[in-house]
N, C-alpha and C positions, 0 to 999 in steps of 0.2 A: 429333394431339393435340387435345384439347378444349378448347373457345372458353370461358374468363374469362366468366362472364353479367355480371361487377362492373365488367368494362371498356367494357361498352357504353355511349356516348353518350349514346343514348336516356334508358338506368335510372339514369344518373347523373344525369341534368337531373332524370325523375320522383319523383329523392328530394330532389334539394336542395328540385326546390318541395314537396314535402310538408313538410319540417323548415322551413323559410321562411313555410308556411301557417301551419303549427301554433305556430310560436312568434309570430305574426301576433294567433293567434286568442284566444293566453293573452296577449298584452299590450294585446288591444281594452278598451277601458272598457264597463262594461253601460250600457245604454240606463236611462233614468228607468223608460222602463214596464217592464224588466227587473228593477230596483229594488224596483219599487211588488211586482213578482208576486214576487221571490223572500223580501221582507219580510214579505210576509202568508201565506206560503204556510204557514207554522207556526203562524199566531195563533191563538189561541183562535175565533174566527169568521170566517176566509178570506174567505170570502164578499162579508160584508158591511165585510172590511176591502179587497177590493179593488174593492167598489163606491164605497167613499166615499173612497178614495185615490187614484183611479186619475187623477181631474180634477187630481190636485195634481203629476203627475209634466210635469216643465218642464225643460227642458235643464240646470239647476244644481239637481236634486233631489240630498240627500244624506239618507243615513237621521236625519241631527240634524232636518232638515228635513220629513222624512215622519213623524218621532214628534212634532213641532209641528203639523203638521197632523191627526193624530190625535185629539191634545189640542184644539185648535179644534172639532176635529166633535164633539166630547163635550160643550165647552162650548155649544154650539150647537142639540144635542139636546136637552142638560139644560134649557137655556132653554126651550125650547119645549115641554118636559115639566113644565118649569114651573108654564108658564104654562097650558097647559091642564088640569094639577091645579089650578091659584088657580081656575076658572070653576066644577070638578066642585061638585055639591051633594049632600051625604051625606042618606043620612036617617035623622036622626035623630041624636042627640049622639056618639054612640061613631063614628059613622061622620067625623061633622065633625071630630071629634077626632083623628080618625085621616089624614082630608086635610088637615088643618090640620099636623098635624106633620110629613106626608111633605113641607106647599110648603118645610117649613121647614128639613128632611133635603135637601131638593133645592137650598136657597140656600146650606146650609154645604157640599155638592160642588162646585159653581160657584166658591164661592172656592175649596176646594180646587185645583179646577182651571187656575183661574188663576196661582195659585201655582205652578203645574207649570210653564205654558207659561214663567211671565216665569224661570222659574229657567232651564228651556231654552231660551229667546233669549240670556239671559246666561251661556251656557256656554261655558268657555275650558277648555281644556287646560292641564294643568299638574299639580301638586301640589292643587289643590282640586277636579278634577274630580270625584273619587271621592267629595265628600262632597257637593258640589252632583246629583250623579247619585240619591247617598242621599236626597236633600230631595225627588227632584223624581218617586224611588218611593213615598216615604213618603206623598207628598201625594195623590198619586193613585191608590194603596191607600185613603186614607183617602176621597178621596171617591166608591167602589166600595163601601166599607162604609159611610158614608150612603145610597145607594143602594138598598142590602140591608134599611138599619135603616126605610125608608120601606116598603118591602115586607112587614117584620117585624109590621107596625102593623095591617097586613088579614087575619091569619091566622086570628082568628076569626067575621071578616064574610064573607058571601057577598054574591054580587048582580051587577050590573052594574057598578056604582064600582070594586069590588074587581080584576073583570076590565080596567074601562078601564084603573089605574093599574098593575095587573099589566101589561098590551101595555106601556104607555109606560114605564115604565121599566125591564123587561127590553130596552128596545131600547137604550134611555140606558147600560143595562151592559154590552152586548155593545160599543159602541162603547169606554166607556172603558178594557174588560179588554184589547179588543185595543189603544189607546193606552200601557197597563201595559205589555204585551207587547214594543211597540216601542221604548220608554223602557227594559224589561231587554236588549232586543238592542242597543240603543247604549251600555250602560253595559257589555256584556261585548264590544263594538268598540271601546270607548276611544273614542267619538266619531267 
């Protein structure tokens, strides 16, 4: 008569520990920096969202948390794209005019931006999530189309200027689109 392979010792132990493993492996928690990679791995700029997140992942990252840091590096950017539009010197009126309005596109995204964050520190679950989630896309749309609307300003100017403020705040968008990004992933995680 032929030997049962089911009743073997051996293959019964190598299966309990694989179902043992594997139900092991689907209730592990991911890692922060598992977090950080699988959050950005769809964003608009991967890249540079897992360059600029990646310092932020700490043993109590949560994606609330990783789209508040998002939002900081945006604001952070902005500032400093700021500030080194306030120095540029145009030449000549159309030009000054037009860095003059983009410092000024650049102040109304910062509060923007702010807006975002403090709405996303003060997010609670509940009944108002869905409309605090709403505020805090809305804001941060808005200040991506300030962003846009300072760029909008040099499309008839050539030069250097034109090029500086094109680099700095295409960087300043790439940050904030991927902050957009994670703000719609946590609004379609319920937090």
């Amino acid at each position: 008569m032929g030997k049962n392979i089911m009743s073997s010792p051996a293959l019964s132990t190598l299966l309990l520990l694989l179902l043992s493993s594997s139900a092991a492996a689907t209730t592990t928690t991911k890692s922060p920096r598992d977090l950080v990679h699988s959050s950005c791995a769809h964003a608009s700029y991967p890249d540079i969202c897992l360059r600029t997140l990646s310092s932020y992942s700490k043993p109590t990252t949560s994606l609330r948390e990783l789209a508040q840091a998002a939002v900081r590096v945006s604001i952070s950017r902005s500032n400093k794209a700021a500030g080194f539009l306030a120095q540029l010197k145009g030449n000549g009126k159309r030009e000054e005019g037009a860095l003059g309005d983009c410092v000024h596109q650049m102040s109304d995204s910062i509060y923007e931006l702010g807006k975002t964050l403090s709405e996303l520190q003060n997010l609670r679950r509940g009944n108002d999530f869905k409309w605090h989630m709403s505020n805090a896309e809305t804001w941060v749309s808005a200040a991506l189309t300030y962003e846009d609307t300072c760029l909008d300003g040099f499309t008839e100017i050539d030069g250097k200027v034109r090029s500086d403020v094109k680099r700095a705040i295409t960087d300043v968008a790439k940050v904030t689109s991927n902050a957009l990004y994670l703000i719609t992933r946590l609004d379609q995680t319920r937090g």
